[in-house]
PyMOL CGO cylinders between C-alpha atoms (Angstrom):
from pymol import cmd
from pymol.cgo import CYLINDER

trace = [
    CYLINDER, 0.00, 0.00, 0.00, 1.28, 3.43, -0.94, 0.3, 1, 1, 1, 1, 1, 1,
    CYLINDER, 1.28, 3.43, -0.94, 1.51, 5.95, 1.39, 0.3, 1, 1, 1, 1, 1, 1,
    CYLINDER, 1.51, 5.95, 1.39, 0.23, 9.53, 1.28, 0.3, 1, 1, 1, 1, 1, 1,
    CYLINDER, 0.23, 9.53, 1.28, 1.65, 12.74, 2.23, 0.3, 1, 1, 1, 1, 1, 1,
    CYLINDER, 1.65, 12.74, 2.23, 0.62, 12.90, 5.70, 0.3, 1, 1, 1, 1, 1, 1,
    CYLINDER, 0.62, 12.90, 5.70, 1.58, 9.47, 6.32, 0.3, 1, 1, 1, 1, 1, 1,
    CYLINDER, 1.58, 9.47, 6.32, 5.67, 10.28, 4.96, 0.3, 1, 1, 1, 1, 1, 1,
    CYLINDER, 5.67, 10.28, 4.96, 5.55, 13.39, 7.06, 0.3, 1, 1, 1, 1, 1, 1,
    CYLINDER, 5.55, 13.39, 7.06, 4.57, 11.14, 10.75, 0.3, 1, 1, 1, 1, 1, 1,
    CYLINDER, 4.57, 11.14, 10.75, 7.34, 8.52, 9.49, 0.3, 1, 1, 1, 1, 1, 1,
    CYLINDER, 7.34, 8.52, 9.49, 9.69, 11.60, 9.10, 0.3, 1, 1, 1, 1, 1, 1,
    CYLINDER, 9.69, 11.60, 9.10, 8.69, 13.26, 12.32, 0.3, 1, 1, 1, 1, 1, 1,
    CYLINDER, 8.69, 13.26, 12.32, 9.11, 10.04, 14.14, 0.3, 1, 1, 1, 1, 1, 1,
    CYLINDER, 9.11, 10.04, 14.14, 13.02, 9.53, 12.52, 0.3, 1, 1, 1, 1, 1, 1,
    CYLINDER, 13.02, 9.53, 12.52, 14.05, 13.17, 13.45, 0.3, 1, 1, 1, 1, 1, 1,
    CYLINDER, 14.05, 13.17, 13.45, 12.31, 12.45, 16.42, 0.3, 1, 1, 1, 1, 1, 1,
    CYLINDER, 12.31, 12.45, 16.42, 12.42, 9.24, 18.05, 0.3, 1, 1, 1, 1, 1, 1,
    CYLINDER, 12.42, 9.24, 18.05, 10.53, 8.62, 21.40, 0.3, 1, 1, 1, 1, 1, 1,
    CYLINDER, 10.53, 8.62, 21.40, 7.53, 11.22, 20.74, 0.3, 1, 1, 1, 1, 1, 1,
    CYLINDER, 7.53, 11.22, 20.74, 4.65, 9.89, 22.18, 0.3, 1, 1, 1, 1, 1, 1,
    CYLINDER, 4.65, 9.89, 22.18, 2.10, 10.08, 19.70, 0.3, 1, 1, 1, 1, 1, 1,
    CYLINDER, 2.10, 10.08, 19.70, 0.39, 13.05, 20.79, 0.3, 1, 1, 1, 1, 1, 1,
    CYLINDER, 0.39, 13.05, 20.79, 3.46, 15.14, 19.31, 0.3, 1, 1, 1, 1, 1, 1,
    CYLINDER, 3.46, 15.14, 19.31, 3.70, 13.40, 16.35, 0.3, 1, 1, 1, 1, 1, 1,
    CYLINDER, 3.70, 13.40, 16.35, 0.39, 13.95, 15.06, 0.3, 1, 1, 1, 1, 1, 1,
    CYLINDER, 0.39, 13.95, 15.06, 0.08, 17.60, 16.34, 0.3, 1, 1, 1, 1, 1, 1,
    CYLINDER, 0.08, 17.60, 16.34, 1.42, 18.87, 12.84, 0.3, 1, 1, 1, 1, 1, 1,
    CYLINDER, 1.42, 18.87, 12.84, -1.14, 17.28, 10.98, 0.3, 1, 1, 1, 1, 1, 1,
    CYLINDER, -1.14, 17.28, 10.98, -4.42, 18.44, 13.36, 0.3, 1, 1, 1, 1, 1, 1,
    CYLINDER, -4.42, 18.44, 13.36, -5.37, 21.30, 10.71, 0.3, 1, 1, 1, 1, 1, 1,
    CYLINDER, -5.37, 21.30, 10.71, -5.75, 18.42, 8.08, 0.3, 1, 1, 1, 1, 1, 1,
    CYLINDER, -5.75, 18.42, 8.08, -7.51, 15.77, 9.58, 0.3, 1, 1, 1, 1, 1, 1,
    CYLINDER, -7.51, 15.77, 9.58, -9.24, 14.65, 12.99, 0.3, 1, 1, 1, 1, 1, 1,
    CYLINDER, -9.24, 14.65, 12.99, -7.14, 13.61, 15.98, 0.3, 1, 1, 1, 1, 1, 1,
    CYLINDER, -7.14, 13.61, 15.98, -8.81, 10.45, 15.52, 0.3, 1, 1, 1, 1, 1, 1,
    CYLINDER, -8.81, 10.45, 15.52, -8.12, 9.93, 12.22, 0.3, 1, 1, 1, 1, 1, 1,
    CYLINDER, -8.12, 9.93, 12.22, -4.57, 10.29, 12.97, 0.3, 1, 1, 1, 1, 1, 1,
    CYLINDER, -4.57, 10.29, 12.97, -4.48, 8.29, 15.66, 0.3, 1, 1, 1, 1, 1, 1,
    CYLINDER, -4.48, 8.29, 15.66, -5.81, 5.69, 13.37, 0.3, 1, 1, 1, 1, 1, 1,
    CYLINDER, -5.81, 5.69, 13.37, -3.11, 6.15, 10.84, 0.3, 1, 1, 1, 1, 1, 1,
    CYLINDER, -3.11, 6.15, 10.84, -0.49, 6.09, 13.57, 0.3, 1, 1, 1, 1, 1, 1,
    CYLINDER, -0.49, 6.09, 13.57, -1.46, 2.14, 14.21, 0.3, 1, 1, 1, 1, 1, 1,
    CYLINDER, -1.46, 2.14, 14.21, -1.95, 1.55, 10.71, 0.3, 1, 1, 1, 1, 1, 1,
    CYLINDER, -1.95, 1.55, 10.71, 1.88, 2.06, 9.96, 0.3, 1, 1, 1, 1, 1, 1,
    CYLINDER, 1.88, 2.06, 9.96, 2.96, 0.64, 13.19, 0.3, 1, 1, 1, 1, 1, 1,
    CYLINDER, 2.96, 0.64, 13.19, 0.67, -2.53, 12.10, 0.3, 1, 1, 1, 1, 1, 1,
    CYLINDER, 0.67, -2.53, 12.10, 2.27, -2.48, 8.55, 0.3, 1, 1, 1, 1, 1, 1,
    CYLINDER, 2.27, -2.48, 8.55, 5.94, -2.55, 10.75, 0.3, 1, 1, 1, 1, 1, 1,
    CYLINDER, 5.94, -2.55, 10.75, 7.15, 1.48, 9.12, 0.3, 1, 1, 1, 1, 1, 1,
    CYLINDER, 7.15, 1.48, 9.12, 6.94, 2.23, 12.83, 0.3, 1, 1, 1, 1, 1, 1,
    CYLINDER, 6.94, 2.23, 12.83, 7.15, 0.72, 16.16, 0.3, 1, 1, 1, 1, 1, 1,
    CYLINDER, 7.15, 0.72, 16.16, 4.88, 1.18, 19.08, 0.3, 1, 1, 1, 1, 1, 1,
    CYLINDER, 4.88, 1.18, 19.08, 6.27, 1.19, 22.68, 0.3, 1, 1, 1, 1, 1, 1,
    CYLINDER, 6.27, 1.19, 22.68, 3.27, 1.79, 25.79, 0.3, 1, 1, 1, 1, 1, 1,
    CYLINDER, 3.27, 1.79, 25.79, 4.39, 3.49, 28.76, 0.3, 1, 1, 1, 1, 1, 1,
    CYLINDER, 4.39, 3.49, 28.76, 2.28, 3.81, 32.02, 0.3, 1, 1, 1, 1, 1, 1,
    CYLINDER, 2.28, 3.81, 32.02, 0.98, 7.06, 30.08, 0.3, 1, 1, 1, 1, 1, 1,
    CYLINDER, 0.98, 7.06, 30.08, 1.48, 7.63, 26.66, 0.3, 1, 1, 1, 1, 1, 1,
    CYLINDER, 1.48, 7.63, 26.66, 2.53, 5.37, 23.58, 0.3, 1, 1, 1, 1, 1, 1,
    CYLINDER, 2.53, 5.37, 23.58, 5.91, 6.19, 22.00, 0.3, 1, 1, 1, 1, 1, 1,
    CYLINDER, 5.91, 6.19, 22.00, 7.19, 6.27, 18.56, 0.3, 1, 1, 1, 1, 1, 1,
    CYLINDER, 7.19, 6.27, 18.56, 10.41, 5.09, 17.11, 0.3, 1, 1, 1, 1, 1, 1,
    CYLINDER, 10.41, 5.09, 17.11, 11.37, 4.25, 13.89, 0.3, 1, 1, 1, 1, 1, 1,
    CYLINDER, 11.37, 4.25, 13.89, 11.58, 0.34, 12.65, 0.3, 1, 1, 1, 1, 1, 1,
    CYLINDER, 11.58, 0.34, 12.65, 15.39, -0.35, 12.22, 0.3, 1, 1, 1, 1, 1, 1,
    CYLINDER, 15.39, -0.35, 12.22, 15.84, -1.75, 8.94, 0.3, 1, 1, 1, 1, 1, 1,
    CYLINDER, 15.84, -1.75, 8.94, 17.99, -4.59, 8.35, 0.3, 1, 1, 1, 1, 1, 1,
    CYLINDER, 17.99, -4.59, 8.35, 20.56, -5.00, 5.44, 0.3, 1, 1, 1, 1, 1, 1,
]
cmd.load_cgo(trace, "trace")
């Protein structure tokens, strides 16, 4: 699946930013679409493994997926 603009921009936020709990990451994007839209999008790329999810007591933080060569 391809992704779209907003989508590139959270998987850049989360690589210049690693650790942001997802609150932060989507904050750029609230002027475009819904928080929960967002959200949604935020587990759809952890679920298709561009990002990885990590729950604290909290809030859930981003980091990018390490690739492997």
């Amino acid at each position: 699946m391809k992704l779209d603009n907003i989508e590139r921009g959270m998987l850049l936020y989360v690589a210049k930013h690693p650790g942001d709990c997802i609150a932060k990451v989507i904050e750029p994007f609230l002027l475009q679409r819904s928080e929960s839209i967002l959200r949604a999008r935020i587990r759809g790329l952890a679920l298709r493994k561009k990002i990885r999810l990590q729950k604290t007591r909290k809030e859930v933080l981003c980091y990018p997926v390490e690739e492997l060569i």
